[in-house]
C-alpha positions in Angstrom: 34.0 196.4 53.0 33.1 195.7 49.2 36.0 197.2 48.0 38.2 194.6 50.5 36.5 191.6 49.2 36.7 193.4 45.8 40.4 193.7 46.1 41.3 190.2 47.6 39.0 188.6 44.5 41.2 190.7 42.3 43.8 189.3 44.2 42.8 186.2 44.1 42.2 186.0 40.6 45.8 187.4 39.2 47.4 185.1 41.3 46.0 181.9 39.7 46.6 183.6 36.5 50.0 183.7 36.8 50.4 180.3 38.6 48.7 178.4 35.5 50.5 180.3 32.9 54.3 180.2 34.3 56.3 177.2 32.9 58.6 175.5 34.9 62.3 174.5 33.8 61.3 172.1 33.0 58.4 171.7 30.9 60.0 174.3 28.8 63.1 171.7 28.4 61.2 169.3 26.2 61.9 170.4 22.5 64.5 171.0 19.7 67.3 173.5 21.0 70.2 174.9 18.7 73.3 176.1 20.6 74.3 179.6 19.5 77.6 180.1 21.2 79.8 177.3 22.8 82.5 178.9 25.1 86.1 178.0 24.1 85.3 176.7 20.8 88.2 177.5 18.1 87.7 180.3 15.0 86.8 179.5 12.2 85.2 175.7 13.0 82.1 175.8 11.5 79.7 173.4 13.9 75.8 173.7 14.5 74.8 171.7 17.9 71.6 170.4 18.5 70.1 169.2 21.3 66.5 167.6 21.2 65.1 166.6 25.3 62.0 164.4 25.3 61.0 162.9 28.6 63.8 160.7 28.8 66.3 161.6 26.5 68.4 164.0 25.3 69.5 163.6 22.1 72.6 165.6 20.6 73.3 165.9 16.6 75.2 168.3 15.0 77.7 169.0 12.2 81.3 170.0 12.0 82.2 171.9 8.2 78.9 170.2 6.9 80.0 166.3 8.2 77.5 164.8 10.3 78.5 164.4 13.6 77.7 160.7 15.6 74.1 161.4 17.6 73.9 160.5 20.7 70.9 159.3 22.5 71.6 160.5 26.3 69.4 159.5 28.9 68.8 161.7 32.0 66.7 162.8 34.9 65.7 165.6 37.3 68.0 165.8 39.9 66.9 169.2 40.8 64.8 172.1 40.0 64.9 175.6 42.2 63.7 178.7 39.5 64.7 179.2 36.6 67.6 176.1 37.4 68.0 173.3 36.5 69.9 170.0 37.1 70.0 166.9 34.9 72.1 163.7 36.0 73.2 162.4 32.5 74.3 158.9 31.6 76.8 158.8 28.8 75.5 156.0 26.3 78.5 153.8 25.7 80.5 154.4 28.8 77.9 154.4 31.3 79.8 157.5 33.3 77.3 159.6 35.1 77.4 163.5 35.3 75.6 166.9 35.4 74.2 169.3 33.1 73.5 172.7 35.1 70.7 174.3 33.0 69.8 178.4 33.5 66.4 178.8 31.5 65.4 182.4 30.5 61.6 182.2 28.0 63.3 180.9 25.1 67.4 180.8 26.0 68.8 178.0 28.2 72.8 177.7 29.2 73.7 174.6 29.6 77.2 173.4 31.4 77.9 170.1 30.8 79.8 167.5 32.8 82.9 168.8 31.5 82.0 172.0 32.4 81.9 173.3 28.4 79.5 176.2 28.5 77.0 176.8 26.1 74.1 179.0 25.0 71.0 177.6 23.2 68.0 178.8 22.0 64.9 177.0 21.2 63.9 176.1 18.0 60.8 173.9 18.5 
């Protein structure tokens, strides 16, 4: 009998372990992200990405051979969150057109479809 009850503490015990210390899409979102591969994206254009989510906003910056690119303040919200999935409903800032980001998260690596459905790869930087 003590080694049941010793067993089901054990139990017990791991289980809350891993409960607290597993991140959900989420809360792993918020931070600085730099996109390491962007599907379809021509040879030889030098671009870096970045995408920076706070609580309300994404917001996109990059460069194309060394010019800044425009940043974009985007806000969004949760639509959905199932695993290690994710879906953001995105407002574009000057036109006001909604759409979806379809986020993958995996530790430190999130793929990201946009509205346009442009595939890329991030990784987190901060």
């Amino acid at each position: 009998m003590k080694n049941v009850i010793f067993t089901f503490a054990v139990l017990i015990i791991v289980t809350l372990s891993l409960i607290s210390c597993s991140k959900s899409p989420s809360k792993n979102l918020i931070g600085k992200w730099k996109a390491d591969s962007v599907a379809g994206m021509p040879k030889g254009l030098e671009t870096e990405i970045f995408y920076e989510f706070t609580k309300e906003n994404l917001i996109a910056t990059g460069t194309v051979h060394g010019e800044p690119l425009d940043k974009l303040e985007i806000p969004y919200s949760i639509k959905s969150e199932e695993g290690k999935t994710l879906v953001l409903e995105v407002t574009h800032p000057t036109s006001g057109a909604k759409g979806e980001f379809k986020i993958t998260m995996d530790g430190k690596i999130m793929k990201l479809i946009d509205p346009d459905n442009q595939a890329y790869v991030f990784s987190k930087i901060e």
